[in-house]
C-alpha positions in Angstrom: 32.2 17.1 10.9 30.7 16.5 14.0 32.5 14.4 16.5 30.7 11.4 18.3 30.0 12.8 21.4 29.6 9.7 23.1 33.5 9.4 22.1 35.2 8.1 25.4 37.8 5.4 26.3 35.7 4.4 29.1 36.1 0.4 29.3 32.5 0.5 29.9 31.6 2.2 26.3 34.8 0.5 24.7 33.0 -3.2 25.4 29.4 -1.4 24.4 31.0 -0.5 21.2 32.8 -3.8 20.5 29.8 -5.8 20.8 27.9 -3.5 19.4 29.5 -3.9 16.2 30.2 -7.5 16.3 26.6 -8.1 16.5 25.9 -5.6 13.5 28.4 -7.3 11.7 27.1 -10.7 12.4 23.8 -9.3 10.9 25.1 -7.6 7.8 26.5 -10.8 7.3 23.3 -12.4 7.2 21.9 -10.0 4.4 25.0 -10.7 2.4 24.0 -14.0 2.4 20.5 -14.0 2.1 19.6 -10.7 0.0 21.3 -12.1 -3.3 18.7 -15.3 -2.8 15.7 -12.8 -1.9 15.3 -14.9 1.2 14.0 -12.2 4.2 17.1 -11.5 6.4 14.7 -10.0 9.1 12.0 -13.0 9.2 13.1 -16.6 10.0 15.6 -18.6 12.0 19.2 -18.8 11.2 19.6 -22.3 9.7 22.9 -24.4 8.4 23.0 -23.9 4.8 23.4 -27.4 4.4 21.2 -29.6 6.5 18.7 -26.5 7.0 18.9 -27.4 10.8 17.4 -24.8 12.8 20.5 -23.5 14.8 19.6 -22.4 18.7 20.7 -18.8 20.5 24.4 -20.7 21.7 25.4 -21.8 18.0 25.3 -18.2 16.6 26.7 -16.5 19.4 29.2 -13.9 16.9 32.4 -15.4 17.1 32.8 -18.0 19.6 29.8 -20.2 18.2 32.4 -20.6 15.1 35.0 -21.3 17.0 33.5 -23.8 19.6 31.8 -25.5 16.4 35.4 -25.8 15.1 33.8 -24.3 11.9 31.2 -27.3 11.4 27.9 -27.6 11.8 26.6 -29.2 15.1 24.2 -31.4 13.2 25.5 -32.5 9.5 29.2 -31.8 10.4 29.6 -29.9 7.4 32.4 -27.0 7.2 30.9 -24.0 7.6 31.8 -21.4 5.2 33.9 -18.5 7.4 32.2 -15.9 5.5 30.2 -14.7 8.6 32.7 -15.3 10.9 34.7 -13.1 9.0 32.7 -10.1 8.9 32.3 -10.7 12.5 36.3 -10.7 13.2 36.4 -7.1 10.9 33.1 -5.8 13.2 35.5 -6.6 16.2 38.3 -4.3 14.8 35.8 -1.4 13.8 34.8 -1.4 17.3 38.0 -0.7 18.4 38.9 1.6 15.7 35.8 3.3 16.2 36.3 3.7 19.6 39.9 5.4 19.7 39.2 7.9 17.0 37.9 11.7 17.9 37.0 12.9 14.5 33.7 11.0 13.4 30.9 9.7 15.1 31.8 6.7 16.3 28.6 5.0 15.4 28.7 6.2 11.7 32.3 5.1 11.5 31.0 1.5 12.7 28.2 1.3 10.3 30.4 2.7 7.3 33.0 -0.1 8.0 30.6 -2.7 8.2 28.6 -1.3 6.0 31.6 -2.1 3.2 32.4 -5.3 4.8 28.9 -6.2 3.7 29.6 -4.9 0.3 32.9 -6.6 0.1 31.2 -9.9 0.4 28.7 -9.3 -2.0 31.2 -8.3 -4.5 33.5 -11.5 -3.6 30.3 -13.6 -3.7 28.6 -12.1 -6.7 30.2 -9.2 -8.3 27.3 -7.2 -7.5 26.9 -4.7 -4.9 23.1 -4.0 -3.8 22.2 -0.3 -3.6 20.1 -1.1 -0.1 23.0 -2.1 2.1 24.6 1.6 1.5 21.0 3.5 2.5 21.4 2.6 6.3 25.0 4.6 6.8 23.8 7.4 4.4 20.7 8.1 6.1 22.8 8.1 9.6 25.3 10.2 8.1 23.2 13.0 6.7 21.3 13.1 9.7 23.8 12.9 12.6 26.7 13.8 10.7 25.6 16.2 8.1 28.7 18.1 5.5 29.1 21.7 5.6 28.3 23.6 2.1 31.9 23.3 1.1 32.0 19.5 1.6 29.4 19.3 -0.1 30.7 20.6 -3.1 33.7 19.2 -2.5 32.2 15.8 -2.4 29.7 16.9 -5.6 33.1 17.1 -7.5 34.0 13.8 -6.6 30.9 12.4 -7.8 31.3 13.7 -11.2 35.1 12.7 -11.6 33.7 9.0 -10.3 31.0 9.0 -13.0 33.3 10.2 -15.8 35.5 7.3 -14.8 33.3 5.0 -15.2 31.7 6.1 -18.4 35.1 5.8 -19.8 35.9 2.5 -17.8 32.7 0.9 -17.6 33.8 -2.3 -18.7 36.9 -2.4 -16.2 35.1 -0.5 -13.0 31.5 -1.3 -11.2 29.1 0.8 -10.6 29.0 -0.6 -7.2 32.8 0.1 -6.8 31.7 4.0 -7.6 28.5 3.7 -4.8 31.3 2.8 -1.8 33.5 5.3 -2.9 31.1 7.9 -2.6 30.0 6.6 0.5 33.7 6.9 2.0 34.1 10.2 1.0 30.6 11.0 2.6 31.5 9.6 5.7 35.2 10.4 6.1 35.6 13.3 3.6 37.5 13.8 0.9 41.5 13.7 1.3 41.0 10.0 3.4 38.8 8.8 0.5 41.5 9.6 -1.8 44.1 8.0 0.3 42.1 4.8 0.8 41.4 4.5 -2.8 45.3 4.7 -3.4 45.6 2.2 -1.2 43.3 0.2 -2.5 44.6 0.6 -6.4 48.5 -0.3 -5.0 46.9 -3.5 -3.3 45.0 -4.4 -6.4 48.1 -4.0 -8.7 49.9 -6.0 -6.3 47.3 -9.1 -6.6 47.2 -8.7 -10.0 50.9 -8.9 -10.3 51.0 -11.8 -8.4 48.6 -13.7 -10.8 50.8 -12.5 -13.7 53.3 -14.1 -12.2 52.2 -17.2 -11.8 50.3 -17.7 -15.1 46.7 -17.5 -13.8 44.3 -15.6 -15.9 42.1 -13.1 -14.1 38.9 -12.4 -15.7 36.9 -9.8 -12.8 38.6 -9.2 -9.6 36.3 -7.5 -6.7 37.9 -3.9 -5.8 35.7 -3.6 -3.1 37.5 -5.9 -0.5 40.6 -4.1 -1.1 38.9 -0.7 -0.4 37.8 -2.5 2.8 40.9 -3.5 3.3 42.4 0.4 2.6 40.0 1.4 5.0 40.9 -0.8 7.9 44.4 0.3 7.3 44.1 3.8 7.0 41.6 4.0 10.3 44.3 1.7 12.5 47.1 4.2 11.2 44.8 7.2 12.5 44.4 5.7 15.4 47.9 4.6 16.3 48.9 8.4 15.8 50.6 7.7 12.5 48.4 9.7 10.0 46.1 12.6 11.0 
């Protein structure tokens, strides 16, 4: 795979990337919200969901604006829901893990993480994970970060064992939950997709475990946040020097 050659530790290019990706986040955030309503997320003026205020250019400023508001709206005083903020707090971290990796493009790696924070919330939200939101990081990763032959096959393999699980589990997997998992194993190749789904399954038993224990009945649980969740992990170990 080809290495982000802008890759540096430069302070400079460290805050470039950090802001970089808070703002994308901040964005993907905004088509989480307003995709599932088929309200344009590139037309219009972000607005409180409550009071439909128009909101001006220092009350969406990514992170602070929610945390100067205190989480309320400047006009109706309603709580705001943190969703956004969020995805902005988990853009923040892939900057920083995207910027003290070496082996992806450092821009991919962004736009994959955000790219299943986006998915995440959808699949919290709704339980439904909207093919579109995947096509930017695809596009970006055959293009700039394209697999060699053997990947490929490697990754054409995956594919099939995905699909044969969820003909056989269709009622117990999403076909969105197959879609990010692909994506991963695009972007970081196999053997880390693997590991991050493992994750992911031990953190899922876990929560389930925990509802079992405390009488609640769980009817769908979203596996996607706890991919993202895998993935965040398994990227900070990397970069930390504890997994290679």
């Amino acid at each position: 795979m080809i290495c982000g050659y802008l890759y540096s530790r430069d302070d400079n290019l460290l805050i470039f990337n950090i802001l970089l990706s808070i703002c994308l986040a901040s964005f993907g955030g905004v088509i989480a919200l307003r995709l599932p309503a088929n309200e344009s997320f590139i037309k219009g003026r972000s607005h409180c969901d409550y009071c439909y205020h128009q909101l001006t250019w220092y009350q969406i400023i990514p992170i602070i604006s929610y945390l100067y508001l205190q989480g309320k709206c400047a006009y109706c005083q309603h709580r705001i829901q943190p969703t956004i903020f969020i995805i902005e707090i988990i853009g923040l971290i892939a900057g920083f893990e995207a910027s003290f990796q070496h082996l992806y493009n450092p821009y991919i790696l962004i736009s994959l993480i955000i790219t299943v924070a986006v998915a995440a919330m959808t699949d919290v939200l709704f339980l439904h994970i909207w093919p579109i939101i995947l096509l930017p990081t695809i596009i970006s990763t055959v293009i700039w970060q394209p697999l060699t032959l053997i990947a490929w096959k490697y990754w054409l393999v995956w594919a099939i064992i995905l699909i044969l699980l969820f003909i056989a589990l269709h009622d117990k997997i999403g076909f969105g939950d197959i879609e990010v998992m692909l994506l991963l194993a695009l972007v970081l190749g196999i053997n880390p997709t693997l590991e991050i789904v493992l994750l992911a399954t031990i953190f899922i038993m876990i929560y389930y475990a925990i509802y079992q224990f405390n009488n609640h009945k769980l009817t769908a649980v979203a596996f996607v946040p706890f991919l993202l969740l895998a993935l965040l992990i398994r990227l900070g170990a990397y970069c930390l020097g504890f997994c290679q």
